[in-house]
N, CA and C of each residue as an Amber inpcrd file, in Angstrom:
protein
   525
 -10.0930000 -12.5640000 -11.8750000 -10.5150000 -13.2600000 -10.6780000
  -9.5810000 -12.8920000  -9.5270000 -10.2700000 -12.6420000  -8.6500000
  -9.1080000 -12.0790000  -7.3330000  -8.8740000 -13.3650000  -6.5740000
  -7.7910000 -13.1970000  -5.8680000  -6.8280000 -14.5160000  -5.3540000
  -7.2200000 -14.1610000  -3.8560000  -7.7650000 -15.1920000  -3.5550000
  -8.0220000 -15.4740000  -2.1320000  -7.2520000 -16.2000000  -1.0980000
  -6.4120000 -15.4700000   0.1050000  -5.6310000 -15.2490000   0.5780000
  -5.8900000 -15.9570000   2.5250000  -5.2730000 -17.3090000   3.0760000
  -5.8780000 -17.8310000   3.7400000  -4.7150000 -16.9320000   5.0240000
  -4.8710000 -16.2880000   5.7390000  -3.6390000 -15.3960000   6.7610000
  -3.9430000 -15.7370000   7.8800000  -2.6420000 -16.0150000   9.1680000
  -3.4200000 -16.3380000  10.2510000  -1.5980000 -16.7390000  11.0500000
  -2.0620000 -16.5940000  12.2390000  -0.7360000 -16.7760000  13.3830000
  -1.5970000 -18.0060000  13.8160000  -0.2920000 -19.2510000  14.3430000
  -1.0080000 -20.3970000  15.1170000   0.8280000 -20.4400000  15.9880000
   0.3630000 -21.3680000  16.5190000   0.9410000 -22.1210000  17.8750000
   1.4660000 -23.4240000  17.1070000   2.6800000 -23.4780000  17.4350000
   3.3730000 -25.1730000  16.8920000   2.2760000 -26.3400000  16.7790000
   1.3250000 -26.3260000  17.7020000   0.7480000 -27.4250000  17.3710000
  -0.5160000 -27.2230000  16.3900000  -0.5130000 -26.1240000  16.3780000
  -1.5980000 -25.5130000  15.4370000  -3.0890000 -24.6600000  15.9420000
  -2.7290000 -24.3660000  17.5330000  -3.8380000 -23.5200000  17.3190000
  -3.6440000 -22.0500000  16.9660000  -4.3200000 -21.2700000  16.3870000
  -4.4510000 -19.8860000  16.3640000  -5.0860000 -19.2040000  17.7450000
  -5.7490000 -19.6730000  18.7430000  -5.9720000 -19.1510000  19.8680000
  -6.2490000 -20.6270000  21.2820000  -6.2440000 -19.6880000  22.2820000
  -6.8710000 -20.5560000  23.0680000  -7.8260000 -21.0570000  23.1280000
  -8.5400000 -22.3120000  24.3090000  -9.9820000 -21.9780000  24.1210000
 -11.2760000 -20.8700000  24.4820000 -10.0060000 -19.8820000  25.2580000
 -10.9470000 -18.7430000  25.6170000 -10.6530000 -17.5600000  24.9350000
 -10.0600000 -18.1620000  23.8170000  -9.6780000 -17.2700000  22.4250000
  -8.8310000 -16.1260000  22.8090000  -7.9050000 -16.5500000  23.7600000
  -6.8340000 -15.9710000  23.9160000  -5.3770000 -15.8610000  23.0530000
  -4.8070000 -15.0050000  22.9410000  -3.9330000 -14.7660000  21.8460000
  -2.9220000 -13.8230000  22.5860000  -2.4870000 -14.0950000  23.6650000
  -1.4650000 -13.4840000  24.9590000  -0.4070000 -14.1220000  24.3860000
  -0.1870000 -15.3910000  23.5440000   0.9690000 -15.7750000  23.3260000
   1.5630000 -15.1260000  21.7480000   0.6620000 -14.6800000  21.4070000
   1.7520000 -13.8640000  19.9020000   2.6230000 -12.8800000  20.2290000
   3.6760000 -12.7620000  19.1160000   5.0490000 -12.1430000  19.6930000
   4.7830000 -10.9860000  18.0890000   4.3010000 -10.0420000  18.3730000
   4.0290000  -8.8670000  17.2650000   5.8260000  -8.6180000  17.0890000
   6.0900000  -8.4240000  15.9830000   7.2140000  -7.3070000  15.9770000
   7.2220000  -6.5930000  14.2510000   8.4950000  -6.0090000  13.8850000
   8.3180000  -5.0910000  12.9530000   7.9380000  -5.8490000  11.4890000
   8.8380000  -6.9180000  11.8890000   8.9070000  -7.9470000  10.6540000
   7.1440000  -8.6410000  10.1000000   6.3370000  -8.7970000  11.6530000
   5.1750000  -9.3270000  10.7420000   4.2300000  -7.4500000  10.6600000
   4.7310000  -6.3960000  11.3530000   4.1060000  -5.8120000  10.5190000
   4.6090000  -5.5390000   9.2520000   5.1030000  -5.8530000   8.7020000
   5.8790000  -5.7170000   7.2770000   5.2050000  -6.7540000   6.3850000
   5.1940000  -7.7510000   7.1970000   4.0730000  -8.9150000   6.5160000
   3.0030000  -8.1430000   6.0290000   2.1690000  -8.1140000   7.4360000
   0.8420000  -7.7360000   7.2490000   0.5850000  -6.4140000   6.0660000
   1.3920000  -5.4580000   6.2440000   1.7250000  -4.2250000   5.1460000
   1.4850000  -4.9580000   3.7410000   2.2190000  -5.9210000   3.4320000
   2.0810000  -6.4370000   2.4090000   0.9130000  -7.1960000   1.7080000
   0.3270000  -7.6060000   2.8530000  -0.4330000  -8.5130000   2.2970000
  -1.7430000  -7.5830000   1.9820000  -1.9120000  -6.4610000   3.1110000
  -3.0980000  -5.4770000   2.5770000  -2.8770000  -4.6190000   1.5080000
  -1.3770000  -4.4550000   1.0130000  -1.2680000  -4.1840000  -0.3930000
  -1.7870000  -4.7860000  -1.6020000  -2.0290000  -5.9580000  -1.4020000
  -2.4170000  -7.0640000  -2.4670000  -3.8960000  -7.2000000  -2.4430000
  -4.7000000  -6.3540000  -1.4170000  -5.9010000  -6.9980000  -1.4270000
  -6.7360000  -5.9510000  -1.0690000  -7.9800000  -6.0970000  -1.5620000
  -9.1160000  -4.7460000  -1.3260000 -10.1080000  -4.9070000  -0.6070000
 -10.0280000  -6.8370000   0.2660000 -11.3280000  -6.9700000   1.0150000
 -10.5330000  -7.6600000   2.2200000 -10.8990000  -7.5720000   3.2640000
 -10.5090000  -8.3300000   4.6500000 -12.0190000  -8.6850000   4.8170000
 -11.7550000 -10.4190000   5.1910000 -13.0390000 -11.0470000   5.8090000
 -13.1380000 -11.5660000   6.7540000 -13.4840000 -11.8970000   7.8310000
 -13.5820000 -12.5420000   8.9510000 -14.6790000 -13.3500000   9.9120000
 -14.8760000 -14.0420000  10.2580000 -15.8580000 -14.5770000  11.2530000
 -15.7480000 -13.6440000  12.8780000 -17.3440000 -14.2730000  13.0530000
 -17.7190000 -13.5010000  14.2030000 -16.3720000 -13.3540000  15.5610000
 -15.8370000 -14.7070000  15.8030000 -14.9680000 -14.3620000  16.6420000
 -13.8910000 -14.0530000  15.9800000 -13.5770000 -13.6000000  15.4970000
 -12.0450000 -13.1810000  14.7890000 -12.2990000 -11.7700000  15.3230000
 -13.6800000 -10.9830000  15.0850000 -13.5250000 -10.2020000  15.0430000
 -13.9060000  -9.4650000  16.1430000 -14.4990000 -10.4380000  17.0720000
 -13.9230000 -10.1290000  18.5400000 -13.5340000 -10.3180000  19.1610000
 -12.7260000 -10.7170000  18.6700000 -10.8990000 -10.9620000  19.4040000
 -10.4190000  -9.4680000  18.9300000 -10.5590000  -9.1410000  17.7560000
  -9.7130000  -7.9240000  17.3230000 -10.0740000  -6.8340000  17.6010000
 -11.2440000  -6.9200000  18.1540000 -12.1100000  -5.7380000  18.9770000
 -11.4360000  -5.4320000  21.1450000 -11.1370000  -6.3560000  20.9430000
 -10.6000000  -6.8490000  22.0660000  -8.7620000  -6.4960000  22.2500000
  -8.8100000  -6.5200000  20.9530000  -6.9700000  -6.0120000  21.2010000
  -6.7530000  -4.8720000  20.3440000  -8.2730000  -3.8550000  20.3710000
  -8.1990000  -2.8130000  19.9550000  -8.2900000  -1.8260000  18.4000000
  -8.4650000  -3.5140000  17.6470000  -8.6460000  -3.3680000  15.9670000
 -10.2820000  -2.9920000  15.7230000 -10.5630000  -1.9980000  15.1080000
 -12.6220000  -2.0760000  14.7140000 -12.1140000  -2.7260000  13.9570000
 -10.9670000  -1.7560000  12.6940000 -11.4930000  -2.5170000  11.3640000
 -10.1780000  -2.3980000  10.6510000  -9.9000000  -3.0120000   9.3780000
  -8.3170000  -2.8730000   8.4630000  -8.4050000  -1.7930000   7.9340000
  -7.6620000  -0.7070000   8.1510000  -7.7950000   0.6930000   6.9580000
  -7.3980000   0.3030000   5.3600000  -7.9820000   1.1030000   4.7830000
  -7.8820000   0.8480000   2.7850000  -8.4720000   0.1580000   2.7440000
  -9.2750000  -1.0280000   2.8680000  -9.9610000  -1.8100000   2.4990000
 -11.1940000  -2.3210000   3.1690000 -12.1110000  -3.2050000   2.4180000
 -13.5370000  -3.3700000   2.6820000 -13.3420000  -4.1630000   3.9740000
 -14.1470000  -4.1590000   5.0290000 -13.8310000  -5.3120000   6.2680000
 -15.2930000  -5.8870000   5.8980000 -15.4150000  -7.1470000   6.1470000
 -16.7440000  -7.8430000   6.1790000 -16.5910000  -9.0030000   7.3490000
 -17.4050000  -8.9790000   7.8800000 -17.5770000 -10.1600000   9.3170000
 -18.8360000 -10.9670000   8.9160000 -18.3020000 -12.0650000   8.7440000
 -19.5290000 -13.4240000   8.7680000 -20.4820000 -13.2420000  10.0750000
 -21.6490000 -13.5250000  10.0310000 -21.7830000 -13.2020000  11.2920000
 -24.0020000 -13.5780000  11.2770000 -24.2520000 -14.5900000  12.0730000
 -25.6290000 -14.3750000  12.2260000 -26.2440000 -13.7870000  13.3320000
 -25.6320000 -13.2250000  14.2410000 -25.6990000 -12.5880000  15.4660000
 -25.4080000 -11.3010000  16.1890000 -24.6440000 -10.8430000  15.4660000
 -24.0870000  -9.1810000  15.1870000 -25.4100000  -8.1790000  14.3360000
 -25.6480000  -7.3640000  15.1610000 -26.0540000  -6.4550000  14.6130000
 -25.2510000  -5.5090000  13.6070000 -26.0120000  -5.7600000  11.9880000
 -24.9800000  -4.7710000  11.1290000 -25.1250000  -3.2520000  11.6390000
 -25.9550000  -2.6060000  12.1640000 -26.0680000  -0.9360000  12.4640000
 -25.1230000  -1.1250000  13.7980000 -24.4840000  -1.7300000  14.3810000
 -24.1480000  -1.2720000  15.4560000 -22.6370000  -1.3910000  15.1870000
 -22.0330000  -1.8860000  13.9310000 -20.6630000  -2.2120000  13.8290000
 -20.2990000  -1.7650000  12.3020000 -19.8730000   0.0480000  12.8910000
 -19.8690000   0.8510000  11.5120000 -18.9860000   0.9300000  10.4390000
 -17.8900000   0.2250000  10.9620000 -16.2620000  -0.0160000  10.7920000
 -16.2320000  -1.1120000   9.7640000 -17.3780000  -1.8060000   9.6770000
 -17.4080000  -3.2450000   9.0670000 -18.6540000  -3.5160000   8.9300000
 -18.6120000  -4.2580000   6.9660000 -19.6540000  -4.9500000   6.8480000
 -20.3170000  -6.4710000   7.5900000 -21.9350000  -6.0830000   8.3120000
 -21.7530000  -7.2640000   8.7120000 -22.6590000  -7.9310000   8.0740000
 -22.3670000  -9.3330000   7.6150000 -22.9670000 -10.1870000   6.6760000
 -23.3760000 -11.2540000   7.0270000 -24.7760000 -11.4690000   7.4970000
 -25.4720000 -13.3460000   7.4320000 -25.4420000 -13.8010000   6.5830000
 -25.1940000 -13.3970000   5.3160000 -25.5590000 -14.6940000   4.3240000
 -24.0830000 -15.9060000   4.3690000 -24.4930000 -16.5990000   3.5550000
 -23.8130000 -17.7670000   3.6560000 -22.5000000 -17.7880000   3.4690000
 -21.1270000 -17.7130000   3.8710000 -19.8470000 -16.9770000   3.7670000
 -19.2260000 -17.4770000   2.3790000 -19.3600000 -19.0660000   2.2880000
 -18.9960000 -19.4980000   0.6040000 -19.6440000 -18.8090000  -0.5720000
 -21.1660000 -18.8450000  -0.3350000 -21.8920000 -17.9980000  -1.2720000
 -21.1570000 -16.6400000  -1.9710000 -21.3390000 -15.9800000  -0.9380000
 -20.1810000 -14.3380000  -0.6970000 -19.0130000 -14.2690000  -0.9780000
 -18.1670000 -14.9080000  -0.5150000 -16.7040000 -15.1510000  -1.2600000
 -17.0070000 -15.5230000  -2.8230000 -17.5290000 -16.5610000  -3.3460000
 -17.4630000 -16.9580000  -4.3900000 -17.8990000 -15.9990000  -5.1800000
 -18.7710000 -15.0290000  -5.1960000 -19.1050000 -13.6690000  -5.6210000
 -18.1820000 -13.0320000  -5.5900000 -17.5070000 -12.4400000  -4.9590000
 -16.2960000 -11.6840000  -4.4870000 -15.4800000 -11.8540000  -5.2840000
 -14.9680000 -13.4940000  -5.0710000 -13.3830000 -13.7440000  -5.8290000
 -13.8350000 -13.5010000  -7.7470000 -14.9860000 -13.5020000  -8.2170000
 -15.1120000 -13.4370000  -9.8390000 -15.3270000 -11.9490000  -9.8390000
 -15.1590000 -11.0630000  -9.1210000 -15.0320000  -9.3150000  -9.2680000
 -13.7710000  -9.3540000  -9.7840000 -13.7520000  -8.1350000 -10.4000000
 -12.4500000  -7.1490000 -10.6360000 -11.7700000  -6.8920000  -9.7370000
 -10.1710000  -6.9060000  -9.3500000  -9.7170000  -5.9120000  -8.2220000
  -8.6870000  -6.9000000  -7.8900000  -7.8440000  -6.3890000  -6.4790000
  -7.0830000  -7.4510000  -6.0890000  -7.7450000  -8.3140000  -5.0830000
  -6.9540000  -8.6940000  -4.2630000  -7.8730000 -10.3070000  -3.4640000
  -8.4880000  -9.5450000  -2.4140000  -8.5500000 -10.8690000  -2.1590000
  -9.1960000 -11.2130000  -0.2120000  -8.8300000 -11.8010000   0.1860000
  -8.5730000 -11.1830000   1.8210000  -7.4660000 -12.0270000   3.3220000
  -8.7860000 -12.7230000   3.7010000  -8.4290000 -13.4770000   3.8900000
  -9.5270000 -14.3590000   5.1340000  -8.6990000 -14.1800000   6.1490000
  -8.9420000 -12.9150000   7.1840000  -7.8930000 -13.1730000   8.5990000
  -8.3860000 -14.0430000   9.7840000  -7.3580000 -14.8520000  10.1550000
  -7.6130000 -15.9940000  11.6010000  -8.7440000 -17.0640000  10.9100000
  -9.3070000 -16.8930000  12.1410000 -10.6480000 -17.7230000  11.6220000
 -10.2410000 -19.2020000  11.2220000 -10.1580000 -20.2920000  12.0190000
 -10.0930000 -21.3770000  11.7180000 -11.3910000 -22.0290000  10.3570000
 -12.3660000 -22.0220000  11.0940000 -13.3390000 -23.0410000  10.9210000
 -14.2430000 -21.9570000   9.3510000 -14.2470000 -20.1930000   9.4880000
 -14.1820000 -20.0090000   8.0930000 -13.1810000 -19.9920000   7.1260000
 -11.9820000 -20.2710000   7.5370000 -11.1610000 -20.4600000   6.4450000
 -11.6550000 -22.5500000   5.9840000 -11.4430000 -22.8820000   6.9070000
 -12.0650000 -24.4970000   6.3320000 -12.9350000 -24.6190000   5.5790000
 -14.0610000 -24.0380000   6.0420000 -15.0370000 -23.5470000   5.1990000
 -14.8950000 -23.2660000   3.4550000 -14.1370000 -22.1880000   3.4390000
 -13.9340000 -21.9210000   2.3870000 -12.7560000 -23.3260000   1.3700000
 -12.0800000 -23.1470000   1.8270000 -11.4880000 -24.4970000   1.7290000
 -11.6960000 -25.4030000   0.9950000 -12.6340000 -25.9150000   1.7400000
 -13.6320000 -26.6520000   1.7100000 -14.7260000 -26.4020000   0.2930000
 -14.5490000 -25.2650000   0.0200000 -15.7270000 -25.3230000  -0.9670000
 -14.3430000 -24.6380000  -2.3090000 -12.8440000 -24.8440000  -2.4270000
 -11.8520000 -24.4680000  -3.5740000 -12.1550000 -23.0180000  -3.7780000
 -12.3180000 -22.5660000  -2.4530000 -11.8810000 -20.7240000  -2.7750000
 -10.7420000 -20.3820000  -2.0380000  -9.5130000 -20.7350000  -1.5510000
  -8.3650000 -20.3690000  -0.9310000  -7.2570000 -20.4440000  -1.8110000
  -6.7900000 -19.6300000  -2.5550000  -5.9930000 -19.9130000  -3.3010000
  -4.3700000 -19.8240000  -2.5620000  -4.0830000 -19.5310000  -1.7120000
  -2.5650000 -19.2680000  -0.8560000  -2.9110000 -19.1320000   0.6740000
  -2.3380000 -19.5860000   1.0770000  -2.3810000 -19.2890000   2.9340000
  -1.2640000 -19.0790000   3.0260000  -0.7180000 -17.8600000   4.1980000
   0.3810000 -17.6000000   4.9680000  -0.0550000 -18.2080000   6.5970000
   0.6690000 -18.2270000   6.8320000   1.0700000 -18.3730000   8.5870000
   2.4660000 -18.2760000   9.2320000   2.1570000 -17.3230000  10.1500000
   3.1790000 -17.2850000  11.4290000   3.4450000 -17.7080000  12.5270000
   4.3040000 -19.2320000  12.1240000   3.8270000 -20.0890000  13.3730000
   4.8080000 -19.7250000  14.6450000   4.4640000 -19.7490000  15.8520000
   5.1630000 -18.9240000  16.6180000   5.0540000 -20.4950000  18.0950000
   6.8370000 -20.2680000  18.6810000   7.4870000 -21.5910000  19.2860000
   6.1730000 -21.4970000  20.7230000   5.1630000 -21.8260000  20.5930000
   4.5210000 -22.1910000  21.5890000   3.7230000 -23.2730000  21.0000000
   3.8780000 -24.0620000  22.1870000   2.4270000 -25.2820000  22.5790000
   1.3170000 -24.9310000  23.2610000   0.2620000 -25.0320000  22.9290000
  -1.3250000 -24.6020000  23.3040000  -1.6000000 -26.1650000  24.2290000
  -1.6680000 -27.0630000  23.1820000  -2.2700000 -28.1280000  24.0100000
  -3.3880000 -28.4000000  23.3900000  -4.5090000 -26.9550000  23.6770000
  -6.0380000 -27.0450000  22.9470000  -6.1820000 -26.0160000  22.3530000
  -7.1010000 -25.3910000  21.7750000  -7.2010000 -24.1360000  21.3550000
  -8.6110000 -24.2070000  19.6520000  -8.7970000 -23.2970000  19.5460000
  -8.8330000 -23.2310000  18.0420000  -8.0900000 -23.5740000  17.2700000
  -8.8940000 -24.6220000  16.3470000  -7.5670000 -25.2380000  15.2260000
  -7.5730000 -24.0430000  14.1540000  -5.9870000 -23.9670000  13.7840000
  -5.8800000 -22.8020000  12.0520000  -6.5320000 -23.6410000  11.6960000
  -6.8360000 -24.5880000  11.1890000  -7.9930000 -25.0000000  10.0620000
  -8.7930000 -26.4360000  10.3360000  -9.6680000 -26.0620000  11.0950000
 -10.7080000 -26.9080000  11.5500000 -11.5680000 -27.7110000  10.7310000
 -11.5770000 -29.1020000  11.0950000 -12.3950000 -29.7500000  10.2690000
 -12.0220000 -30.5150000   8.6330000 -10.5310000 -30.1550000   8.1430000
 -10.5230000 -30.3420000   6.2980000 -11.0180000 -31.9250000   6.7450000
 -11.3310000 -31.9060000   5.5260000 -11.7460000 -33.3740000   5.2690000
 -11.4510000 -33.8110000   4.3110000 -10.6290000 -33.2980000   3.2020000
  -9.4570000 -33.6030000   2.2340000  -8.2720000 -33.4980000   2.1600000
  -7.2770000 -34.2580000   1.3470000  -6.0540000 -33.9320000   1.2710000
  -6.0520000 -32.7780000   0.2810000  -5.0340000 -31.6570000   0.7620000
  -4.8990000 -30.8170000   0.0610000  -3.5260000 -30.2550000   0.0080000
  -2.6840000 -30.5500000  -1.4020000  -1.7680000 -30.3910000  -1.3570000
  -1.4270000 -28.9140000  -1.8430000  -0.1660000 -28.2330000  -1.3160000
   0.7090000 -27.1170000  -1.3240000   1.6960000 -27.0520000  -1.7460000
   1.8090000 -25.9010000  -2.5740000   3.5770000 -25.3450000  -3.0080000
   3.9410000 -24.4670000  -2.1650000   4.9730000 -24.1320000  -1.8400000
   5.9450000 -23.8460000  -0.6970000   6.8590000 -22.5200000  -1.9190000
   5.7660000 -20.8070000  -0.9560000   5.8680000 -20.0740000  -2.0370000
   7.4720000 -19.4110000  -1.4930000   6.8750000 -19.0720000  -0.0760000
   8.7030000 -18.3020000   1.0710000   8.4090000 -19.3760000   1.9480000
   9.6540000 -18.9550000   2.8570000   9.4720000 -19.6740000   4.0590000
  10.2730000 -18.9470000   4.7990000  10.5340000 -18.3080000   6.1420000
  12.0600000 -17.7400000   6.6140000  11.5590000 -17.5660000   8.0880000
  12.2180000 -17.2980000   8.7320000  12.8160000 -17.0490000  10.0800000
  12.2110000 -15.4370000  10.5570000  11.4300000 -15.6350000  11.3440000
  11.3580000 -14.1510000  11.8570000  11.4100000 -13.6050000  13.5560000
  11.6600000 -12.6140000  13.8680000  11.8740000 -12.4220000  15.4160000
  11.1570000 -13.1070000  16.1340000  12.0490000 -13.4440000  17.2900000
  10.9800000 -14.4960000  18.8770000  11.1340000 -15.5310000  18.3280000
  11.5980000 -16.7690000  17.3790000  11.5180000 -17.4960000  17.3980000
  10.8620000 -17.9630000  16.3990000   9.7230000 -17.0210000  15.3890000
   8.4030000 -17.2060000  14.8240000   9.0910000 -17.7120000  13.3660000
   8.0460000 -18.5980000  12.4380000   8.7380000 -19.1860000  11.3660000
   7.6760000 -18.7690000  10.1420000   7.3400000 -18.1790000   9.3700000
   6.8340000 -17.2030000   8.5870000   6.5670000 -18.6290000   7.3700000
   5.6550000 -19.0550000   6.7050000   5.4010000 -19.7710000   5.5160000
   4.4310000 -19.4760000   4.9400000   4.5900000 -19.6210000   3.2180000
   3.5220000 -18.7280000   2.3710000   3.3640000 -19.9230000   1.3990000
   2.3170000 -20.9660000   1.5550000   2.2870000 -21.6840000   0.2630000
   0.7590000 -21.1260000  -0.9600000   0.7330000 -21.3060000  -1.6990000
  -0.0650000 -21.3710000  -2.9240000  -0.6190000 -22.8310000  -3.0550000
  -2.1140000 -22.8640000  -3.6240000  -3.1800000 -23.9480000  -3.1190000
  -2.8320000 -24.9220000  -4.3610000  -2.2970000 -26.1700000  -4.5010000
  -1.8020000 -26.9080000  -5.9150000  -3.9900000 -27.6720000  -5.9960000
  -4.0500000 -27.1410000  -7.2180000  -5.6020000 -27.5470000  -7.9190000
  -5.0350000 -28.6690000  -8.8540000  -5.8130000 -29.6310000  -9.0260000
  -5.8290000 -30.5070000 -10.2140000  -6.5910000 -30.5860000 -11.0490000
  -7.6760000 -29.3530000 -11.2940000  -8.2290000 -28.9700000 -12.4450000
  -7.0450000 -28.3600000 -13.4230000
């Protein structure tokens, strides 16, 4: 079963973007690409929702190299976005298929409200985040909507350039 992987930069108070899905306030440096290096080592699918992935179209990303890209999406034309699978069907449906394959995981990158989603339906097995010293105010919530308590083990945690505070917990199940 592949381990499904919740990844995402937010803002102290917790958004991952503005409300005009601005992301002018992340502080890139070598250390989270070293992150990110890692984490696409571990995994053979990157998934995303419609705006995740145009935001990342927007700061110049089509798609993750080595691995499958798939965009949730009922509004995207799949022939016009060659870089990436684009997928209407139902995003829990699809993941839950996914995670009982062979192979290593899947990132869910950004994406508040499909990572809740998933969440939401016990397919997230670990989330990272790079929370970085800004206040939004409003924005996209990292994880919109839970409507359960869901408790975490506390896998790293450390200090990284600009200020940014790097945490990796694993999803505690009581099955």
């Amino acid at each position: 079963m592949k381990t499904v992987i919740y990844g995402a930069a937010c803002s102290l108070d917790g958004f991952i973007a503005g409300l005009d899905d601005g992301v002018d306030w992340l502080k890139w440096s070598d250390e989270v690409a070293a992150l990110s290096a890692e984490t696409f080592a571990a995994v053979d699918t990157v998934v995303m929702g419609r705006r995740t992935y145009e935001v990342a179209l927007r700061l110049g990303t089509r798609s993750y190299p080595g691995v499958r890209n798939i965009v949730f999406s009922k509004t995207l034309a799949p022939d016009q976005h060659e870089e990436v699978e684009v997928i209407a069907d139902d995003a829990v449906s699809v993941v839950r298929e996914m995670r009982q394959e062979a192979g290593p995981g899947i990132c869910v990158m950004g994406g508040g409200r499909l990572a809740a989603s998933l969440l939401a339906a016990d397919l997230i097995d670990e989330i990272g985040v790079n929370v970085h010293p800004v206040l939004l105010g409003k924005g996209i919530p990292f994880l919109a909507h839970v409507t359960r308590r869901i408790d975490l083990e506390r896998i790293a945690c450390r200090p990284l350039q600009h200020g940014c505070v790097y945490a990796y917990y694993r999803v505690i199940r009581s099955d």
